[in-house]
C-alpha positions as CSV (number, residue, x, y, z in Angstrom):
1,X,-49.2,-196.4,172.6
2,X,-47.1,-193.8,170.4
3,X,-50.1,-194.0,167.6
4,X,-53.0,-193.3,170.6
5,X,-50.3,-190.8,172.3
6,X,-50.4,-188.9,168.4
7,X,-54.1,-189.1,168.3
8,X,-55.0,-187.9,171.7
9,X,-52.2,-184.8,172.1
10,X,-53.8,-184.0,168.5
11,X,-57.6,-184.1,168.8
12,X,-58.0,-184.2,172.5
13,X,-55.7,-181.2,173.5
14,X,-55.4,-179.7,169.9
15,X,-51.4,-179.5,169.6
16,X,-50.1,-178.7,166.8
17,X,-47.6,-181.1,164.8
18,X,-44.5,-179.7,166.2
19,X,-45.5,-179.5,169.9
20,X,-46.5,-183.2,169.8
21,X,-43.3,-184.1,167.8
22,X,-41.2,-182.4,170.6
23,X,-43.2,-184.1,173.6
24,X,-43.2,-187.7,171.8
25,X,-39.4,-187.3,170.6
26,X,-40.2,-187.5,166.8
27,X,-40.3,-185.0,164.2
28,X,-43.0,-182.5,162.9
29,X,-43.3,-184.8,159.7
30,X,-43.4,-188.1,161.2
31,X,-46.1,-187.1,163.4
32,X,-48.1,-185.8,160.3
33,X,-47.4,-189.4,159.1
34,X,-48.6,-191.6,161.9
35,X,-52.0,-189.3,162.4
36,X,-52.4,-190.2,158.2
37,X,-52.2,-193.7,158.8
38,X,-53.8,-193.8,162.2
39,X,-57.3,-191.7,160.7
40,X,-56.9,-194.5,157.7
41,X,-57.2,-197.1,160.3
42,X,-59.9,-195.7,162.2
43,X,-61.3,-194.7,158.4
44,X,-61.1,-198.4,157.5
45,X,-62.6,-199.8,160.9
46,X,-65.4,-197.4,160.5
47,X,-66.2,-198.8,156.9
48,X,-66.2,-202.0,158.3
49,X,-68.8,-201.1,161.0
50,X,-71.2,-199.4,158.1
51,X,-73.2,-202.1,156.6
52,X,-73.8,-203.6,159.9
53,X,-75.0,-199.7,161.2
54,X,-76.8,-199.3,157.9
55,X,-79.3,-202.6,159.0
56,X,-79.9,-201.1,162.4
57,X,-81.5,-197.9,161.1
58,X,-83.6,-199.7,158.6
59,X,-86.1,-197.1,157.6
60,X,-84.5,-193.5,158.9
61,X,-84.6,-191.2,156.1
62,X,-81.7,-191.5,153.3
63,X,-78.9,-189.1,152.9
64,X,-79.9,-186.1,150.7
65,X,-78.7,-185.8,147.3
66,X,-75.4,-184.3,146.9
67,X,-74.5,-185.0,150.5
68,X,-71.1,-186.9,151.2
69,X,-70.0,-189.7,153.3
70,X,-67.4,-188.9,155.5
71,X,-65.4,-191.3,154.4
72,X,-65.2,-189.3,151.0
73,X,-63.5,-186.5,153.0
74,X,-59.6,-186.5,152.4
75,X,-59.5,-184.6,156.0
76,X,-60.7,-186.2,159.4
77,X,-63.1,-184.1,161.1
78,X,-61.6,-182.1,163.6
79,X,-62.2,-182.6,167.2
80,X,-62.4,-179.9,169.9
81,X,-62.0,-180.7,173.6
C-alpha cells in the first residue's frame, strides 16, 4: 500500500518528493527510493509482457531506426493527471 500510495501521490497528483514524504511519514530520499524500485518493477513486469505483445501485432510496421524502447530510458515517463 505505501509503494501504490508513492506511485499515485507521484504520477497521479504530481507531488513532489518532499510533499509525499511528509504525507506518508518518510523522508524526501526514501521516497525517491521506493518510486526507483517500484518503476523497476513495473519496468520488469512490462518486459515480461513484451514478447507476448510483440506476437499480437504480427505485421504492424517496425520501430524506426534510431528509435528507443522505453525500457532503454533511465527516467519513467512522466504522467500528468
Amino acid at each position: 500500500p505505501e509503494v501504490r500510495a508513492t506511485l499515485i501521490l507521484r504520477h497521479y497528483y504530481g507531488y513532489d518528493y518532499a510533499q509525499i514524504g511528509t504525507y506518508l511519514g518518510m523522508s524526501s530520499g526514501t521516497v525517491g527510493s521506493t518510486l526507483s524500485r517500484a518503476h523497476a518493477s513495473i519496468r520488469r513486469k512490462l518486459e515480461a509482457l513484451e514478447p507476448k505483445a510483440a506476437a499480437a501485432t504480427e505485421g504492424s510496421p517496425a520501430r524506426p531506426a534510431g528509435a528507443r524502447s522505453r525500457s532503454a530510458s533511465t527516467e519513467p515517463p512522466e504522467v500528468l493527471p
